[in-house]
TIROMAR-747615 format. One line per field, with one value per residue: chain; residue number from 1; x, y, z of N, C-alpha, C, O in turn; residue in three letters. Coordinates in nm, 4 decimals, decimal comma. Layout:
<nodes>
chain: c(A  ...)
n: c(NUM  ...)
n_c1: c(X  ...)
n_c2: c(Y  ...)
n_c3: c(Z  ...)
ca_c1: c(X  ...)
ca_c2: c(Y  ...)
ca_c3: c(Z  ...)
c_c1: c(X  ...)
c_c2: c(Y  ...)
c_c3: c(Z  ...)
o_c1: c(X  ...)
o_c2: c(Y  ...)
o_c3: c(Z  ...)
res: c(Ala  ...)
</nodes>
This chain:
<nodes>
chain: c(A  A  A  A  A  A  A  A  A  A  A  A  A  A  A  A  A  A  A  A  A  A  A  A  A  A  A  A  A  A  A  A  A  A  A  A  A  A  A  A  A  A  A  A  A  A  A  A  A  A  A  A  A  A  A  A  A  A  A  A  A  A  A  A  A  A)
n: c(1  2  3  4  5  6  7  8  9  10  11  12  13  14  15  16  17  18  19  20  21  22  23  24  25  26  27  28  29  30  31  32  33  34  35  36  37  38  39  40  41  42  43  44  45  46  47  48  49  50  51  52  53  54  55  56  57  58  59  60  61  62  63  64  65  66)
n_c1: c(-2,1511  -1,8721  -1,7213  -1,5554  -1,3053  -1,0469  -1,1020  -1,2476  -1,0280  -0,8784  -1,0149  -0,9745  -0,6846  -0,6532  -0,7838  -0,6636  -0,4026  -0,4784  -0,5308  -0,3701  -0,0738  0,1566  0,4293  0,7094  0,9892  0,8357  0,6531  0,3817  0,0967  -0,0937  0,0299  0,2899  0,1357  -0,0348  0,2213  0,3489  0,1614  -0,0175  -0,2857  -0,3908  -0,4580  -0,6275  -0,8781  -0,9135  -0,9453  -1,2229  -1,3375  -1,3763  -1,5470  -1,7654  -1,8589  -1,8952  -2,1171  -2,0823  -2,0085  -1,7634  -1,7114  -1,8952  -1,8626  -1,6314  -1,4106  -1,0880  -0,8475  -0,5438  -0,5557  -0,3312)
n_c2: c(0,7998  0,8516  1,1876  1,3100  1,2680  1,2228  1,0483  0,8440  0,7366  0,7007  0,4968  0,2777  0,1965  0,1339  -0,0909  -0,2571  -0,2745  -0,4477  -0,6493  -0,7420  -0,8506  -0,9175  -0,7984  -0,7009  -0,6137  -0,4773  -0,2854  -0,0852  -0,2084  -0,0364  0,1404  0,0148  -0,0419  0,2003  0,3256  0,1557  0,0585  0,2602  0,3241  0,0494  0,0608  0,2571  0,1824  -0,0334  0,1377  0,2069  -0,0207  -0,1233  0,1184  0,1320  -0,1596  -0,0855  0,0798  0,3361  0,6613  0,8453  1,0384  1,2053  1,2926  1,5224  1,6675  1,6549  1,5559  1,4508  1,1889  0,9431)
n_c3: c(-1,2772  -1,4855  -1,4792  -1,5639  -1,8789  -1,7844  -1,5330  -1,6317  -1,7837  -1,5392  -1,4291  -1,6166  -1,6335  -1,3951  -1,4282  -1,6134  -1,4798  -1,2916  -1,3531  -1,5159  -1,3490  -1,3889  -1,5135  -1,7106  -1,5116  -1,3371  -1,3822  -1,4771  -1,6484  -1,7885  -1,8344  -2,0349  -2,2457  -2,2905  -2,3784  -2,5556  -2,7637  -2,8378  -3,0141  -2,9655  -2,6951  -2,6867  -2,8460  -2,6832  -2,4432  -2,5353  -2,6254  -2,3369  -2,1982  -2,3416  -2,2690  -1,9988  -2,0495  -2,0973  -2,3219  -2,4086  -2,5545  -2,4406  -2,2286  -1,9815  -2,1481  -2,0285  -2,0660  -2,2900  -2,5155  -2,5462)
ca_c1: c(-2,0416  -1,7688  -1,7825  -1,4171  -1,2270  -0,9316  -1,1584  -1,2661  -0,8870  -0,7734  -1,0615  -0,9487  -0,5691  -0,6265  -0,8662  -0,5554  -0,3167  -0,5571  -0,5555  -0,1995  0,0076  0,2876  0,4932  0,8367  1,0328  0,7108  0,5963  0,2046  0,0379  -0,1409  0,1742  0,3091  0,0421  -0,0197  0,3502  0,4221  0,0692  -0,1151  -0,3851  -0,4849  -0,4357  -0,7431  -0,9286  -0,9139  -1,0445  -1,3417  -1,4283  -1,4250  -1,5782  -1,8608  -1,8646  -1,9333  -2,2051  -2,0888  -1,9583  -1,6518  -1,7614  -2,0037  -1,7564  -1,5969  -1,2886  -1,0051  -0,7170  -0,5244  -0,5301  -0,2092)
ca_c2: c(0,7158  0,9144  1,3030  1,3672  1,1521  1,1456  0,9922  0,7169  0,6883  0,6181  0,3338  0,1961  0,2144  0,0275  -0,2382  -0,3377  -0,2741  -0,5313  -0,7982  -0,7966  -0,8169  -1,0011  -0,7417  -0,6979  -0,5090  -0,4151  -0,1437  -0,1009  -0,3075  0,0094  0,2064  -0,0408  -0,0661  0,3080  0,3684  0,0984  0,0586  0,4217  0,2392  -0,0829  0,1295  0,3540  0,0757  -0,1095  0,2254  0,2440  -0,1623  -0,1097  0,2139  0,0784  -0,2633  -0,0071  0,1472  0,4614  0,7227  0,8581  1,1663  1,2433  1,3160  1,6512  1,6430  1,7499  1,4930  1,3623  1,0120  0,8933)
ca_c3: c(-1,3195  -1,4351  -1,5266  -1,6806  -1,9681  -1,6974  -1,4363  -1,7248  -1,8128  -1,4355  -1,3723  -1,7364  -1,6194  -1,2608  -1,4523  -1,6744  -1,3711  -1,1503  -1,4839  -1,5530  -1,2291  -1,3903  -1,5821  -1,6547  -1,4118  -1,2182  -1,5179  -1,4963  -1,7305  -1,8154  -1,8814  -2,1112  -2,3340  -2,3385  -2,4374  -2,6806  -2,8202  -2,8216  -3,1196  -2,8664  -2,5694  -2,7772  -2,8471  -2,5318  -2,3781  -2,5894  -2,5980  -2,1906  -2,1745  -2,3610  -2,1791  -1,8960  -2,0829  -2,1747  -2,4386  -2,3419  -2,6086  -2,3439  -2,1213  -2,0218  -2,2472  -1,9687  -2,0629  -2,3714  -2,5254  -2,6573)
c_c1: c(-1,9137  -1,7983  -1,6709  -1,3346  -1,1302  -0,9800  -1,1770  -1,0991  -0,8155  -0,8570  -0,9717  -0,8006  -0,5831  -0,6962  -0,7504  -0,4533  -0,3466  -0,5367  -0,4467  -0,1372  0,1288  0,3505  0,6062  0,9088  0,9162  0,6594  0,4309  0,2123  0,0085  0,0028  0,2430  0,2450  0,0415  0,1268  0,3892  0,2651  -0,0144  -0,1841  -0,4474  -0,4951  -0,6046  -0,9012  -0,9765  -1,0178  -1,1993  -1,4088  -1,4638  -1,5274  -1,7409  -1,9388  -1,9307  -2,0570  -2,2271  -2,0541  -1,8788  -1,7087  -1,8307  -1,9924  -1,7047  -1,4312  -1,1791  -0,8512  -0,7204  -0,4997  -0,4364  -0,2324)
c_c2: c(0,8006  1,0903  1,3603  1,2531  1,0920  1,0415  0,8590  0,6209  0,6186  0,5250  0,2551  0,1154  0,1006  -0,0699  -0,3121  -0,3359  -0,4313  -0,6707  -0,8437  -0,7295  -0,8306  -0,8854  -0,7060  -0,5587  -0,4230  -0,2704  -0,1399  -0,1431  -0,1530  0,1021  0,1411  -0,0370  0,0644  0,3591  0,2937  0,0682  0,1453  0,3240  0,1648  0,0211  0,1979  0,2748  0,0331  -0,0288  0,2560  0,0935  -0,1200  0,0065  0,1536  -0,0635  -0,2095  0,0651  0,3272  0,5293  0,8620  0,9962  1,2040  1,2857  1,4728  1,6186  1,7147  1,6161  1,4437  1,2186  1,0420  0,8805)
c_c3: c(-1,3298  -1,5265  -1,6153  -1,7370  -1,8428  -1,5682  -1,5114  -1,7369  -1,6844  -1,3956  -1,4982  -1,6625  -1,4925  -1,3207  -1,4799  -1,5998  -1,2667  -1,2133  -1,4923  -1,4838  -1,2894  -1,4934  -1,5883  -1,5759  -1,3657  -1,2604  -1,5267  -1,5926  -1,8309  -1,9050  -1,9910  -2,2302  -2,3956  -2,4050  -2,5417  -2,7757  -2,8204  -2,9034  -2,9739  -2,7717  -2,5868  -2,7783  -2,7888  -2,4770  -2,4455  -2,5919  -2,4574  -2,1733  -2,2491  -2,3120  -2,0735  -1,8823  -2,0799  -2,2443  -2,3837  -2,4244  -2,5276  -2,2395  -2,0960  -2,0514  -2,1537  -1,9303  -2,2176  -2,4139  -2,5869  -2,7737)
o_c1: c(-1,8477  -1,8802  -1,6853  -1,2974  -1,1246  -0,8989  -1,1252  -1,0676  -0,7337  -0,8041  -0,8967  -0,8029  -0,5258  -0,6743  -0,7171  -0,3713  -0,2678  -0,5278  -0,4155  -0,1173  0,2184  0,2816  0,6493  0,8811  0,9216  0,6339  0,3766  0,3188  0,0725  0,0399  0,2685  0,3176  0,0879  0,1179  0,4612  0,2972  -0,1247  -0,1477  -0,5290  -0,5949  -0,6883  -1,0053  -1,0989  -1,1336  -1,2775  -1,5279  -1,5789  -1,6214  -1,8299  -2,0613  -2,0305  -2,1078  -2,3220  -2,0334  -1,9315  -1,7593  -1,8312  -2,0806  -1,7331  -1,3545  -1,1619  -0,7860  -0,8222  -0,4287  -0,4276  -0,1434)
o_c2: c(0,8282  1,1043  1,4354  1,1584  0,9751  0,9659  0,7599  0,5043  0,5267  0,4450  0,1656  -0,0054  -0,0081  -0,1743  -0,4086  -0,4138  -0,4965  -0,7773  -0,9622  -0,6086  -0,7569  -0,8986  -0,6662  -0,4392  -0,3000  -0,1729  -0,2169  -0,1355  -0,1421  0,1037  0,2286  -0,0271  0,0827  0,4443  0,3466  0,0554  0,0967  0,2108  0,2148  0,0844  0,1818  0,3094  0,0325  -0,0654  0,3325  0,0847  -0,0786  -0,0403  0,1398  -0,0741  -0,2718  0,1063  0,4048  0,4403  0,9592  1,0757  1,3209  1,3165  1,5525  1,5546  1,8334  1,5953  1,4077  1,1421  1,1348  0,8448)
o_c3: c(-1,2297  -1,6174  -1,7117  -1,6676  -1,8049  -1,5148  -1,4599  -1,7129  -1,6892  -1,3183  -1,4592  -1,6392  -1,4994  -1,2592  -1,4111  -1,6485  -1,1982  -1,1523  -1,4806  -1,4953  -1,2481  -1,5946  -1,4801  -1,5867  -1,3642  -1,1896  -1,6059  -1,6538  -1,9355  -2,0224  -2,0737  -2,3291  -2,5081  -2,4934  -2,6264  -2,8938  -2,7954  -2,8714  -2,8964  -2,8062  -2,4979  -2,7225  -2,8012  -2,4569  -2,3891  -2,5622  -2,4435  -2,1091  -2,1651  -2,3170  -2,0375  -1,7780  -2,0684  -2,3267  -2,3295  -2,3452  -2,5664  -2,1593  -2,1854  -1,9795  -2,1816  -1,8280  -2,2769  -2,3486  -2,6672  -2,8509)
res: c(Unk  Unk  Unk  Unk  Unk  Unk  Unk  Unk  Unk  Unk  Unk  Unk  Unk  Unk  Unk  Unk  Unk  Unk  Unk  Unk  Unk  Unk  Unk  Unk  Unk  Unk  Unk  Unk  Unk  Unk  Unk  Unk  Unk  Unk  Unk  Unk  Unk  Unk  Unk  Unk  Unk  Unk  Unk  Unk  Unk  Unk  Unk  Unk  Unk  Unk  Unk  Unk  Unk  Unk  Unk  Unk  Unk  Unk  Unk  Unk  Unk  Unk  Unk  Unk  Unk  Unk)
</nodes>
């Protein structure tokens, strides 16, 4: 599946990119969220990541979360 957090972080990033097209002035979905909501942004990544069936701790730790 995936072997580094940042690998987890860029499926997460194109899921909510793929969900929410409509954004203003054409700003990733993902980008948005991460910049004005670091918390949900957190969140989000750990409901999905477990949705996915796995534990992001489990991961090799080679990017920061907001």
């Amino acid at each position: 599946m995936y072997e580094t957090l940042s690998e987890a972080i860029e499926a997460y990033d194109e899921m909510l990119d793929e969900i929410y097209t409509e954004t203003p002035f054409g700003i990733p979905a993902s980008r948005i969220l991460r910049e004005c909501d670091p918390i949900a942004y957190r969140v989000g990544l750990l409901d999905w990541a477990d949705a996915e069936g796995f534990d992001p701790d489990d991961l090799e730790d080679d990017a920061d979360l907001p």
